[in-house]
C-alpha positions as YAML, in Angstrom:
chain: A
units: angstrom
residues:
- id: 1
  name: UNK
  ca: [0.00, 0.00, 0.00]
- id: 2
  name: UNK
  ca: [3.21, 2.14, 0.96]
- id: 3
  name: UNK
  ca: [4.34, 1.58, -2.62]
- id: 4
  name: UNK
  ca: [1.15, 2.69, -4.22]
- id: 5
  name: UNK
  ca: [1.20, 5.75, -2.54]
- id: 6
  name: UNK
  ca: [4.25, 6.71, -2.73]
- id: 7
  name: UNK
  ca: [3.99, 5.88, -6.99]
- id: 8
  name: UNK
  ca: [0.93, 8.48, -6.94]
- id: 9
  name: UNK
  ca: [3.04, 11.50, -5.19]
- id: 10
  name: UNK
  ca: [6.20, 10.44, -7.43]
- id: 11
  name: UNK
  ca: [4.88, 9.35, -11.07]
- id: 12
  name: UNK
  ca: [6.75, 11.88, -13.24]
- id: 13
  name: UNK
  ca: [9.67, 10.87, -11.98]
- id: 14
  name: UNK
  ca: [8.78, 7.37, -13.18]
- id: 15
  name: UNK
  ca: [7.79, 8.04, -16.58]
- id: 16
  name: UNK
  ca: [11.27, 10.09, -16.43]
- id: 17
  name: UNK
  ca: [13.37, 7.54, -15.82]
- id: 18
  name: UNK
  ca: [11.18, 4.96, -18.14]
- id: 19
  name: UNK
  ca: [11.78, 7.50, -21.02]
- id: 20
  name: UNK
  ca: [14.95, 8.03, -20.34]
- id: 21
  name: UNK
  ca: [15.70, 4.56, -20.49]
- id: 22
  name: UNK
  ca: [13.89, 4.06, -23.31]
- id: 23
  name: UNK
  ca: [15.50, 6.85, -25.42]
- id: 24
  name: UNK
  ca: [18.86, 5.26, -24.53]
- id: 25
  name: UNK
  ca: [17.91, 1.57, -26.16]
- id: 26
  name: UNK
  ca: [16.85, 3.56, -29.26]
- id: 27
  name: UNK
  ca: [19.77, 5.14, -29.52]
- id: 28
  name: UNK
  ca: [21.84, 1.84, -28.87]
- id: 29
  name: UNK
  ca: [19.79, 0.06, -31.28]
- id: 30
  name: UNK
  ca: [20.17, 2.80, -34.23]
- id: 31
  name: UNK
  ca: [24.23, 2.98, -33.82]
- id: 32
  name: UNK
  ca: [24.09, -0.69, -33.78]
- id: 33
  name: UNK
  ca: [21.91, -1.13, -37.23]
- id: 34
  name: UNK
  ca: [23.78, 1.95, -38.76]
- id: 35
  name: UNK
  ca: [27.10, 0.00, -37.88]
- id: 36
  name: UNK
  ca: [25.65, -3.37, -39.04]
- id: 37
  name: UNK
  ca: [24.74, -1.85, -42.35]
- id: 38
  name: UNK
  ca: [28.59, -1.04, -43.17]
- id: 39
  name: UNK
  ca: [29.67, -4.21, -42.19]
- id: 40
  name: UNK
  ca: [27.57, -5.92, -45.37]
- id: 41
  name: UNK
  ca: [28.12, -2.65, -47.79]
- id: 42
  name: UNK
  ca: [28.24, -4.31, -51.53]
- id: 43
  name: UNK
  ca: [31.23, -4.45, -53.67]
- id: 44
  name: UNK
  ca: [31.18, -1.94, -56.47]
- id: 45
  name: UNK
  ca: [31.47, -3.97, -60.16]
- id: 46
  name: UNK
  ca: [33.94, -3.01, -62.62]
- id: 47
  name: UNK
  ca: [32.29, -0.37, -64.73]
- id: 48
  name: UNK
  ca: [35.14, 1.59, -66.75]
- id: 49
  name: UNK
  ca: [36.99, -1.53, -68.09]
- id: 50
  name: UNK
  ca: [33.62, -4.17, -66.89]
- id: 51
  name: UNK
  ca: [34.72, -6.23, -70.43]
- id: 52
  name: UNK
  ca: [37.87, -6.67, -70.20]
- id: 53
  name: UNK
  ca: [39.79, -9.66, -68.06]
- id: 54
  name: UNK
  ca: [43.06, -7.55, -66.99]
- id: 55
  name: UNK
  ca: [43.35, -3.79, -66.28]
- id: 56
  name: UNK
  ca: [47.00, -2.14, -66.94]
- id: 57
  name: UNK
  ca: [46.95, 0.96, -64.89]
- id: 58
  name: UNK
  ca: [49.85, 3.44, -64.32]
- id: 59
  name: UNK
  ca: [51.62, 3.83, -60.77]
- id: 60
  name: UNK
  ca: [49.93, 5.38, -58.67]
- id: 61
  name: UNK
  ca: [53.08, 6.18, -56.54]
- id: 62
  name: UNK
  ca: [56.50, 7.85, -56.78]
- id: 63
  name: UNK
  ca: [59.28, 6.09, -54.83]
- id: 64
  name: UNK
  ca: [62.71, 8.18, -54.96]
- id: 65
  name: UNK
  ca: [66.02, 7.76, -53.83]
- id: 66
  name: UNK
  ca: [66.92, 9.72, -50.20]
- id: 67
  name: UNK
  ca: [70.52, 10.06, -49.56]
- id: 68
  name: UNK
  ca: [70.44, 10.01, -45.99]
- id: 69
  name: UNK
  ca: [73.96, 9.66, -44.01]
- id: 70
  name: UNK
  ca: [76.16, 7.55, -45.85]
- id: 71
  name: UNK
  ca: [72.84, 5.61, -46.52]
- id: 72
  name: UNK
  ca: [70.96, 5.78, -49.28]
- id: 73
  name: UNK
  ca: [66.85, 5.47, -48.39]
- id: 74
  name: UNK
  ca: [64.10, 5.48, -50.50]
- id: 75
  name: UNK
  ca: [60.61, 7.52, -50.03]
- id: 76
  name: UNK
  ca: [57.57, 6.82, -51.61]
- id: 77
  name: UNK
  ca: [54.40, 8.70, -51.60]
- id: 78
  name: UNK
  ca: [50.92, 8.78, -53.12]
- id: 79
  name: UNK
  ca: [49.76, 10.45, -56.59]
- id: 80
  name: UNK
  ca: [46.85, 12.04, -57.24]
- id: 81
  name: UNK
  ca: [46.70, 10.52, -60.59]
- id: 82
  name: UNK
  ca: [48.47, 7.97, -61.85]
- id: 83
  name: UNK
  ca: [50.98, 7.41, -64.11]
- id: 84
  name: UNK
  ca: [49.71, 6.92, -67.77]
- id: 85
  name: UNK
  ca: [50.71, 4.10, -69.53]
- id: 86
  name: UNK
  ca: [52.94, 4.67, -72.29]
- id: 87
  name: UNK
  ca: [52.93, 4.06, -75.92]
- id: 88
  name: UNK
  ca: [55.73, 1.28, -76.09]
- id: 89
  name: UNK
  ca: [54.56, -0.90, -72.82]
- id: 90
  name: UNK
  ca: [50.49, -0.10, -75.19]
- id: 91
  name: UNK
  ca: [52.16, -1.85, -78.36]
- id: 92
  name: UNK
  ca: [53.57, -5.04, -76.20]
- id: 93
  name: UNK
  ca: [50.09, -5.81, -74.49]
- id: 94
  name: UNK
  ca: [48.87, -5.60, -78.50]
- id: 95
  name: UNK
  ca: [51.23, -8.41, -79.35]
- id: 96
  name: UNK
  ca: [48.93, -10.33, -76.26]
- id: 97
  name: UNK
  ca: [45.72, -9.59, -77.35]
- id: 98
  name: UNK
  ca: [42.95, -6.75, -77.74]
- id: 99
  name: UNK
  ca: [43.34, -4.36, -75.99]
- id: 100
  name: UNK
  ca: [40.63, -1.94, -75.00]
- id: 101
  name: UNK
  ca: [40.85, 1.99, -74.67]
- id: 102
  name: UNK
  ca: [37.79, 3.77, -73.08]
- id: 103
  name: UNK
  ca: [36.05, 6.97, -74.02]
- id: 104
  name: UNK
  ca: [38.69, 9.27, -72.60]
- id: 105
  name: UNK
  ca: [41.06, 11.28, -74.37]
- id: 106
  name: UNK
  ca: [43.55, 9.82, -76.28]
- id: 107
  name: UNK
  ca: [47.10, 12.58, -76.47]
- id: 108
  name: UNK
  ca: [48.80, 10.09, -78.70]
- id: 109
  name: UNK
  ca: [51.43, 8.86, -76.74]
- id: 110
  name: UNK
  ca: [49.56, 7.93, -73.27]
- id: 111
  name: UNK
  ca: [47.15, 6.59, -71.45]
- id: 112
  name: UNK
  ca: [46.13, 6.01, -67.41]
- id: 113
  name: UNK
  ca: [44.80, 2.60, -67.91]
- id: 114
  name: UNK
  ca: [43.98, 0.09, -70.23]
- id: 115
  name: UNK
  ca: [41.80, -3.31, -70.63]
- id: 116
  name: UNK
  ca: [43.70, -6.39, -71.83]
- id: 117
  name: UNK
  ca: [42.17, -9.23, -72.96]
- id: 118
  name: UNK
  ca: [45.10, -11.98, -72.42]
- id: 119
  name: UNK
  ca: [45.75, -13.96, -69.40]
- id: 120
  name: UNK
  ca: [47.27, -11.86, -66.07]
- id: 121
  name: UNK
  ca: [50.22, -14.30, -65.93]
- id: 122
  name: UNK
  ca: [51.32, -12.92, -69.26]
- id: 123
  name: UNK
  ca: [50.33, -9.25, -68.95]
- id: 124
  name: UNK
  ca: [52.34, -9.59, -65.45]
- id: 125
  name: UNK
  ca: [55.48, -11.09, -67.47]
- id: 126
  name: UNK
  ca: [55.17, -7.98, -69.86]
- id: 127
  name: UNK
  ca: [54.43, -5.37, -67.63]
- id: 128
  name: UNK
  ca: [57.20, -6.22, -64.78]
- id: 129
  name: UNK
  ca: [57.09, -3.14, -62.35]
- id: 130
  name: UNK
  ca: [55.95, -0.35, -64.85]
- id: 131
  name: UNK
  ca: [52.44, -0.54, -64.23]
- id: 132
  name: UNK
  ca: [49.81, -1.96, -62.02]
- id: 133
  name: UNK
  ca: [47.87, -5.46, -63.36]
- id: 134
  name: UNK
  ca: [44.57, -5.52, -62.23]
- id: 135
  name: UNK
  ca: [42.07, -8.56, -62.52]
- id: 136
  name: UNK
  ca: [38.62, -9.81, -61.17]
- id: 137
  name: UNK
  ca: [37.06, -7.60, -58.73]
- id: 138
  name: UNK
  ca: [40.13, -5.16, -58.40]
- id: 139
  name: UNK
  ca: [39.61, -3.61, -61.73]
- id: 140
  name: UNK
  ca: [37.12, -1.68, -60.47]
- id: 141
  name: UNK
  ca: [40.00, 0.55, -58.88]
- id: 142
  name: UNK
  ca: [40.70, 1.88, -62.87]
- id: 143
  name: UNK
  ca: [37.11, 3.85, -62.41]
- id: 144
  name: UNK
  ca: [38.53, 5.83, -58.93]
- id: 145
  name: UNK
  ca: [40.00, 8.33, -61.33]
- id: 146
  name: UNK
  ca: [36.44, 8.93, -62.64]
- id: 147
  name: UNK
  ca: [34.25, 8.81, -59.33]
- id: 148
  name: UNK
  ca: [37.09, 10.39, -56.72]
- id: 149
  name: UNK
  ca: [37.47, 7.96, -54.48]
...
C-alpha cells in the first residue's frame, strides 16, 4: 500500500526515468543497425573496363632515392593521378591480345589505364614493375580516377 502511494506522489519521476531509459535503447539500437549496415556494404562492379579480363593501370606512386647519411633510403608517396601508360609498354600488351581503350582522351602517346584481354600471368610477365595489373574484382580501382574515391 506504501508503494502505491508513494507511486501516486512520485509518477513523473517514473515516466522520467522509463523514457529516459527508453531513449537510450533507441539510440543503442540505431548505432548498432547503422554499424551493421557497413559491415555488409556491396562491392562496387567493374564499370570503366567491366569487359575486359586484366586492367594495366599506371603507378599510382612515386618512390625516390633519399641520400640520408652515408645511406641511401628510398621515399615513396601517393599520386593524385596515376601514371599513364605509355605508348611502347600499349604496343607489347597488342602483341597479347585486344586491348581496349575507353572513351577518354587519347594525347597520342599515353594513357592512365587500359583493358587487356590476355591472361594476367602474361600481362604480369610484360608489364614487370611499370604498371599496375589488375584482374577480377580489383579492376574496379581503374574507375577511382572517374568517381574520386
Amino acid at each position: 500500500m506504501m508503494f502505491l502511494a508513494s507511486l501516486r506522489t512520485r509518477w513523473a519521476g517514473l515516466l522520467g526515468a522509463f523514457v529516459a531509459v527508453a531513449l537510450g535503447v533507441a539510440l543503442t539500437a540505431a548505432m548498432g543497425l547503422g554499424l551493421a549496415s557497413t559491415f555488409s556494404a556491396p562491392e562496387r562492379e567493374p564499370v570503366r573496363f567491366a569487359d575486359s579480363t586484366v586492367v594495366v593501370m599506371g603507378r599510382n606512386t612515386l618512390t625516390v632515392p633519399v641520400e640520408r647519411d652515408p645511406n641511401t633510403g628510398h621515399v615513396t608517396k601517393p599520386l593524385t593521378h596515376p601514371h599513364p601508360v605509355d605508348i611502347e609498354l600499349l604496343r607489347e600488351l597488342r602483341r597479347l591480345g585486344p586491348v581496349r581503350l575507353d572513351g577518354a582522351k587519347w594525347d597520342g602517346a599515353k594513357r592512365d589505364g587500359v583493358g587487356v584481354d590476355a591472361s594476367a600471368d602474361e600481362v604480369r610477365e610484360v608489364v614487370g614493375a611499370r604498371a599496375r595489373v589488375l584482374t577480377g574484382g580489383d579492376r574496379r580501382l581503374a574507375d577511382e580516377a572517374e568517381d574520386g574515391r
